[in-house]
C-alpha angles and dihedrals in degrees: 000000000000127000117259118211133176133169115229099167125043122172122243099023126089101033097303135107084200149000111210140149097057125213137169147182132183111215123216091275097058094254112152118227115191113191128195133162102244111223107208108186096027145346088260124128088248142042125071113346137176120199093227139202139221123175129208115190086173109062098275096294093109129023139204136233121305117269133194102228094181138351145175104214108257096342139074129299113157150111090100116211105183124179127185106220129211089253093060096247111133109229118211119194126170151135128270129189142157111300088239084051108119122181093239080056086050106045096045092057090251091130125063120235102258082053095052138073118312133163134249142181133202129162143197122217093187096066090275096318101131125346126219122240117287139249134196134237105183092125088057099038111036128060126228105250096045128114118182123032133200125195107204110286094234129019127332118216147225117226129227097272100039119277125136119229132200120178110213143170138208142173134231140233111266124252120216117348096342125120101209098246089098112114090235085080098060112106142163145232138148130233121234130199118178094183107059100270096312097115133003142203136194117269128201119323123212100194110140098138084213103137092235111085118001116185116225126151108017128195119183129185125184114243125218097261083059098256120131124243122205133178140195148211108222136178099179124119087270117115114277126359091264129088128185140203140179125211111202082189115049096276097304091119129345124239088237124009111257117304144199110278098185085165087087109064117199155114127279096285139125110260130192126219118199121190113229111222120229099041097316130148142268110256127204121195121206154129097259103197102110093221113038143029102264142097103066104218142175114215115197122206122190092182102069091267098308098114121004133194128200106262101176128001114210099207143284096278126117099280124173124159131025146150134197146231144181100243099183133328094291103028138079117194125210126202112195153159113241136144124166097245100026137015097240091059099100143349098233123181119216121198109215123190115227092239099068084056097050 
């Protein structure tokens, strides 16, 4: 079967310098979302950014007008963390902050609070049509002492019975001399909600400023026997860029805190997993050269995590960010960021038939 490929998102066209941080749902329908933050002035972390839409009612292969999904005037709403829930309402959480807010800024205490990162929902009950007005959740979601806040980056899931996941990160005030921009404050949680996204609470946290493993961007998917699986981007002295951790109970707490997963080589980059249903197995989407962002790869386990093996390589072009999704029963599909000369050219989406992946 050949590879499909499309190109909903190019820098530089439709009002935007630059379209980063993929993510991307199927509805029941089978109606494809593919979130970005739109970057308006430039392709940097901070500035005026829109979270913005495309839909895709044929598989990915075509997509529709632009759409803002969320924004925060002319400043900065991102990191989208969309979830498609059982009832068929589409969540969006994600973080806003002041446009001159950098995450150095950020991280150094240099931005007050209302200035900072805070959370936000919004969600949309017509497959991504229209969304209602947002509210935000910061007093639920986000503890006292940090400073900067991650949703995701990717989609965030609903578990089997019912609870809603979102996979976060956060960063801590500095001791001693320090500023807070060392690695060692980066840490991890997850946000719950039992109720559908009414109301949240504050999952597990893996903070321990040790310099080993410090948890940053965080994806999660749910295996078959019911444990969570969450994985995280690390740049930390441990081996490889990658950590791992199992929850027993649906993010509230993990079995370990976060370890070394050195079967994932890679760059310093965010990565997505996405549990295959029917006995299938655990995918991992990432660039696999060690050293740059670039060769854009999905890794397989059949084994929860534990041990992972390349199932399709892209190809051998600049690739950063990316997220997955089940597009039908025989299709994966990959959001990414790819260019051929840098990683931040386009947001291109890859169908990919499961039987390249088995």
């Amino acid at each position: 079967m050949p590879i499909e490929m499309s190109v909903p998102f190019t820098a530089g066209r439709e009002g935007y310098a630059s379209f980063r941080i993929p993510a991307v749902v199927a509805t029941a329908s089978g109606t494809l979302l593919a979130f970005c933050e739109g970057r308006v002035d430039s392709r940097h972390d901070f500035g005026h950014i829109d979270i913005v839409l495309k839909r895709s009612t044929d598989g990915g292969r075509t997509w529709g007008p632009l759409q803002v999904a969320a924004e925060n005037g002319p400043d900065l709403a991102g990191n989208p963390a969309p979830v498609v829930l059982d009832t068929g309402r589409i969540l969006l959480v994600h973080v806003r902050n002041l446009a001159a807010a950098t995450e150095t800024r950020i991280r150094r205490g240099q931005v007050s609070a209302a200035d900072g990162r805070r959370i936000w929902i919004t969600h949309s009950d017509d497959e991504g049509a229209t969304w209602c007005v947002p509210r935000e959740i910061t007093a639920q979601t986000k503890e006292p002492g940090w400073r900067w806040y991650a949703t995701v980056p990717g989609h965030a899931l609903q578990l089997s019975g019912g609870r809603v996941v979102v996979p976060a990160n956060h960063s801590l005030p500095p001791t001693g001399s320090d500023v807070g921009t060392e690695a060692k404050y980066n840490g991890g949680h997850c946000l719950l909600s039992d109720d559908r996204g009414v109301s949240w609470r504050i999952g597990y946290v893996d903070s321990t400023a040790s310099g080993i493993v410090n948890v940053n961007e965080t994806t999660a998917a749910e295996l078959p026997d019911g444990r969570l699986y969450f994985n995280t981007r690390t740049d930390s002295p441990a081996p490889g860029t990658r950590a791992d951790a199992l929850s027993t109970d649906g993010g509230a707490s993990l079995v370990k805190p976060f370890r070394p997963q050195a079967g994932l080589t890679g760059p310093v980059v965010e990565g997505c997993v996405l549990q295959l249903p029917d006995g299938g197995p655990l995918l991992f989407s990432g660039p696999a050269d060690p050293g740059h962002r670039a060769l854009m790869t999905v890794r397989a386990s059949t084994d929860s995590g534990t041990t992972w093996r390349v199932a399709h390589t892209v190809d051998g072009l600049p690739a950063a960010y990316s997220d997955l999704v089940r597009v039908d029963e025989d299709t994966v599909g990959l959001l990414y960021e790819t260019g051929d000369f840098g990683p931040y050219e386009t947001v291109t989406f890859r169908r990919v038939p499961l039987s390249e992946l088995s």
